[in-house]
LUMVOSE-39320 format. One line per field, with one value per residue: residue in one letter; chain; x, y, z negated of N, C-alpha, C in turn. Coordinates in nm, 4 decimals. Each point is the difference from the previous one (the first is absolute). Layout:
// LUMVOSE-39320
semar = (A|...)
seti = (A|...)
n_X = (X|...)
n_Y = (Y|...)
n_Z = (Z|...)
ca_X = (X|...)
ca_Y = (Y|...)
ca_Z = (Z|...)
c_X = (X|...)
c_Y = (Y|...)
c_Z = (Z|...)
// end
This chain:
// LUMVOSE-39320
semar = (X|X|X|X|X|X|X|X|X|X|X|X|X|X|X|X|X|X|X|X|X|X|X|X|X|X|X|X|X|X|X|X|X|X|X|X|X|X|X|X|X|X|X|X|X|X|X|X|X|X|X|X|X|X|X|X|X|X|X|X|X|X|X|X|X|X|X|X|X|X|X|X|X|X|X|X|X|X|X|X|X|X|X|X|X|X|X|X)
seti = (A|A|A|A|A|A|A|A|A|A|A|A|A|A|A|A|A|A|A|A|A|A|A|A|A|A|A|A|A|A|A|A|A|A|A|A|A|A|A|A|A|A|A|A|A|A|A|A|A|A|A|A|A|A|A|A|A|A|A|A|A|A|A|A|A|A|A|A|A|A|A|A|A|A|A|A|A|A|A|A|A|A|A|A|A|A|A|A)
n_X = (-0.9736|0.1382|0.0690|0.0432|0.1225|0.0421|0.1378|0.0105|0.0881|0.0166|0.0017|-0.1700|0.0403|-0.0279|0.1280|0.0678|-0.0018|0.0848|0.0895|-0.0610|-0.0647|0.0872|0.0544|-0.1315|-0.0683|0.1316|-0.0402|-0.1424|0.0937|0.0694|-0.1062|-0.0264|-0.1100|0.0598|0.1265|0.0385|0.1623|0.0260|0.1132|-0.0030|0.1363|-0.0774|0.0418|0.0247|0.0065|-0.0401|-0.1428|-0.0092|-0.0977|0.0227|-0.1056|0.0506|-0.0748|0.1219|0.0528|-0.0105|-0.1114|-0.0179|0.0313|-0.0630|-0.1094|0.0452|0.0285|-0.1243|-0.0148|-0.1733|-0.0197|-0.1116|0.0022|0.0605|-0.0368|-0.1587|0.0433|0.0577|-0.1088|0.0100|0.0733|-0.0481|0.0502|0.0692|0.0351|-0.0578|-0.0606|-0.0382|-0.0719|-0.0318|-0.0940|0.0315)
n_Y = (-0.9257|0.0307|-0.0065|0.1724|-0.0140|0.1465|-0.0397|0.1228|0.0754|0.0860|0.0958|-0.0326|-0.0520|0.0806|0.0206|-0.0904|0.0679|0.1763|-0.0802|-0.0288|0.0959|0.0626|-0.0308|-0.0292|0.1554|0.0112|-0.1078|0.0909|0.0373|-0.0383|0.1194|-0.0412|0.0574|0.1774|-0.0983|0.1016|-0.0215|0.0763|-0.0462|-0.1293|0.0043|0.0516|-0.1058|0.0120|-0.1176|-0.0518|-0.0150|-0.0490|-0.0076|-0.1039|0.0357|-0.0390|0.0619|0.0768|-0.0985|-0.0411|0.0625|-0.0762|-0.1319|0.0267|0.0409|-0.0878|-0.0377|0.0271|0.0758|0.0188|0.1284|-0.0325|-0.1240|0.0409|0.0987|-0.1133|-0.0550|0.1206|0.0850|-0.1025|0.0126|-0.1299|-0.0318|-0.0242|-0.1370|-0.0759|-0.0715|-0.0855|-0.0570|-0.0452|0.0462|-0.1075)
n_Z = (0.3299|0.0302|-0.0923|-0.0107|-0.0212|0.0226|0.0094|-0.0833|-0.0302|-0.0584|0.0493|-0.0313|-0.1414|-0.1079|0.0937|-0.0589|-0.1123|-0.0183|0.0493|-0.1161|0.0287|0.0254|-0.0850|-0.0617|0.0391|-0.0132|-0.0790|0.0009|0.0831|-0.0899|-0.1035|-0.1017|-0.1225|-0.0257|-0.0694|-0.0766|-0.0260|-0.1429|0.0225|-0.0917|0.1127|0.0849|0.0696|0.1288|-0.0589|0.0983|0.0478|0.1117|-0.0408|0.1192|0.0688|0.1125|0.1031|-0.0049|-0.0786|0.1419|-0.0046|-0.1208|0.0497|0.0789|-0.0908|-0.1052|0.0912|0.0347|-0.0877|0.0310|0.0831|0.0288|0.0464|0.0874|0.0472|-0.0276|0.1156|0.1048|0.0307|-0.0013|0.0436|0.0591|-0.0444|0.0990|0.0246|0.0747|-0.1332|0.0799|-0.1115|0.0619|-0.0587|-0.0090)
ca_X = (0.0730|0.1102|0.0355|0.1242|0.0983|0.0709|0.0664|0.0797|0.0045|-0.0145|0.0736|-0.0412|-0.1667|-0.1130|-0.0638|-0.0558|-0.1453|-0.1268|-0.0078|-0.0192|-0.1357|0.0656|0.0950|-0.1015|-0.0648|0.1190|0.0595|-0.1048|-0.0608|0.0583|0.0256|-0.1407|0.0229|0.0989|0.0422|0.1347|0.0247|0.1220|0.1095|-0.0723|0.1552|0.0000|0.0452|-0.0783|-0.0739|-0.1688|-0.0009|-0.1545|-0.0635|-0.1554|-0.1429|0.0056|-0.0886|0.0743|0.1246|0.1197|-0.0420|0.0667|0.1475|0.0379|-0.0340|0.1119|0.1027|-0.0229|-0.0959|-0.0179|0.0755|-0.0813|0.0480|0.1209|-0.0334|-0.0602|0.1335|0.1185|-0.0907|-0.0311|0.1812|0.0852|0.1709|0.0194|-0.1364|-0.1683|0.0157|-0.1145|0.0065|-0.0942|-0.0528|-0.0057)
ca_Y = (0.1185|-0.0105|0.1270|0.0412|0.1541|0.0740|0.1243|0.1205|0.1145|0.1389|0.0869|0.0816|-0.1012|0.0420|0.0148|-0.1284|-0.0638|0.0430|-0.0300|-0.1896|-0.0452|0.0345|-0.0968|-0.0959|0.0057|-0.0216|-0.1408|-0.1288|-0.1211|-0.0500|-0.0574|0.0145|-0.0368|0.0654|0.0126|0.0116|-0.0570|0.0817|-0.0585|0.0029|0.0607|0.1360|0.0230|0.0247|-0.1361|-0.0137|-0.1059|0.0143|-0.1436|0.0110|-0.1252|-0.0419|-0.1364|0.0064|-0.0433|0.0597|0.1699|0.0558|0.0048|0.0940|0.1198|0.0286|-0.0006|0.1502|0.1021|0.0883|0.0925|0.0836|-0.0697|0.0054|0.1274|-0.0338|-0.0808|0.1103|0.0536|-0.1166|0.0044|-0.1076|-0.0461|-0.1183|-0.0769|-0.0064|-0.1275|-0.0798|-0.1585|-0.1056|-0.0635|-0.1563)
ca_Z = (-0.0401|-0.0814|-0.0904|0.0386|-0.1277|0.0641|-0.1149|0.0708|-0.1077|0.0597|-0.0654|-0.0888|-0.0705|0.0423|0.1503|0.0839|-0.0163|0.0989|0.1757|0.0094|0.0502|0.1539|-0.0058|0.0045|0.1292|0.1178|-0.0121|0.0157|0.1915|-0.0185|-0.1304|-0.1078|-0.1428|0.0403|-0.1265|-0.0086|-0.1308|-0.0090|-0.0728|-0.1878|-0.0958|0.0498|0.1645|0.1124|0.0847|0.0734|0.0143|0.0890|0.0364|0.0689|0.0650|0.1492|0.1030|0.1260|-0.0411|0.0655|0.0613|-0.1363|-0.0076|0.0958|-0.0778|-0.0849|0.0227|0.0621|-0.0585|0.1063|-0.0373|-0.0996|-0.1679|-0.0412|-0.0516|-0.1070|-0.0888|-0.0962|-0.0754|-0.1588|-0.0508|0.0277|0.0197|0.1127|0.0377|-0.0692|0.0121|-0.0112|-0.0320|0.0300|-0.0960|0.0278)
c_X = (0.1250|-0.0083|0.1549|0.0240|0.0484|0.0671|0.0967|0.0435|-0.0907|0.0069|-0.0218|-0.1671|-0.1175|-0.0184|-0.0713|-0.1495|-0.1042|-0.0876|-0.0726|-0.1728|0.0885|0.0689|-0.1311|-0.0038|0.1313|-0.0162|-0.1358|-0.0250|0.1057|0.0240|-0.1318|0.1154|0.1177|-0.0052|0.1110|-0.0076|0.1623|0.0906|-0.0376|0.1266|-0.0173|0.1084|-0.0162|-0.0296|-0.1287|-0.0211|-0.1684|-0.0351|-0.1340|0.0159|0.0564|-0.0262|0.1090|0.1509|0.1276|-0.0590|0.0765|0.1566|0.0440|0.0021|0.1243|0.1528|0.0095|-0.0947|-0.0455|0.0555|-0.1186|0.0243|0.1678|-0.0122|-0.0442|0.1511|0.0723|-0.1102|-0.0189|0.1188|0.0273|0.1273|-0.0008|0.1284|-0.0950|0.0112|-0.1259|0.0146|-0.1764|-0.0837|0.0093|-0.0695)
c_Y = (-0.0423|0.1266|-0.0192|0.0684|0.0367|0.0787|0.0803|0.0876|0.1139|0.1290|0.1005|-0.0925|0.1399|0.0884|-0.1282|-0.0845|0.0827|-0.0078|-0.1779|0.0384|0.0611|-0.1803|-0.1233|0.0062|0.0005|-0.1261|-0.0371|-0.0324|-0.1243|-0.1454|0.0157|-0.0326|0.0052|0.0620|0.1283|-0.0438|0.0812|-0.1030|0.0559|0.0750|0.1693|0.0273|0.0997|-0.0631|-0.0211|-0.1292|0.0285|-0.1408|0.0123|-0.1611|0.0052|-0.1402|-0.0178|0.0823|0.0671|0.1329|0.0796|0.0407|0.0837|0.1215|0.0300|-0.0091|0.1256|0.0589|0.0765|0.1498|0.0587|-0.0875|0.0234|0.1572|0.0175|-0.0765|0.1164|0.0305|-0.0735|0.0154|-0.1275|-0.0194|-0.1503|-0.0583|-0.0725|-0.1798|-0.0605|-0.1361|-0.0396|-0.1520|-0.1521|-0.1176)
c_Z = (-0.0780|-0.1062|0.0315|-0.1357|0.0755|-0.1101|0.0644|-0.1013|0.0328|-0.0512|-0.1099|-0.0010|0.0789|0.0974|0.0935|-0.0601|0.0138|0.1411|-0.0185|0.0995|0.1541|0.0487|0.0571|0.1456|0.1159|-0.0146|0.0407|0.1506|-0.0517|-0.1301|-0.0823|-0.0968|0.0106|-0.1726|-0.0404|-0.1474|-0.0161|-0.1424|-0.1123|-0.0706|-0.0116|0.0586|0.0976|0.0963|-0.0048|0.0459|0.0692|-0.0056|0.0891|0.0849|0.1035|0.0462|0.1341|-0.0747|0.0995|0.0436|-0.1178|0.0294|0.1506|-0.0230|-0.0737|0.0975|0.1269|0.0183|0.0995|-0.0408|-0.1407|-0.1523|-0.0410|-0.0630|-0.1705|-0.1327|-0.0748|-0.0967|-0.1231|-0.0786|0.0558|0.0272|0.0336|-0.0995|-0.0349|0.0274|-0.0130|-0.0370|0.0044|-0.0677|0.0467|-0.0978)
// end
């Protein structure tokens, strides 16, 4: 399993952490131990941390969103774009 950060802004904190158990189950054919984490500045920066056994399904995912995760995406407030760094 690699661990991924995924960071993104978005457009409103507690619309998007109301959506973290929607956010688990769009990411779990994909992902486990599906983290969110919100900027210590009180930002509107984010930050997803999770588990993948298949590194490039991730990155196909992020660079095109099926239509139902891209849907889950406005609904969160996500604001593009979305960066992944890769635990080594």
């Amino acid at each position: 399993m690699t661990r991924v950060v995924i960071t993104h802004a978005v457009k409103d904190l507690d619309t998007w952490l109301s959506y973290t158990a929607e956010r688990a189950s769009q990411l779990s054919s994909i992902a486990s131990d599906v983290r969110d984490h919100v900027a210590a500045d009180g930002s509107r920066n984010v930050a997803v941390t999770v588990e993948v056994s298949d590194l490039a399904a991730l990155q196909a995912v992020m660079a095109s969103p099926p239509p139902e995760m891209g849907a889950a995406m406005d609904r969160h407030g996500v604001i593009p774009p979305l960066v992944a760094y890769i635990e080594k």
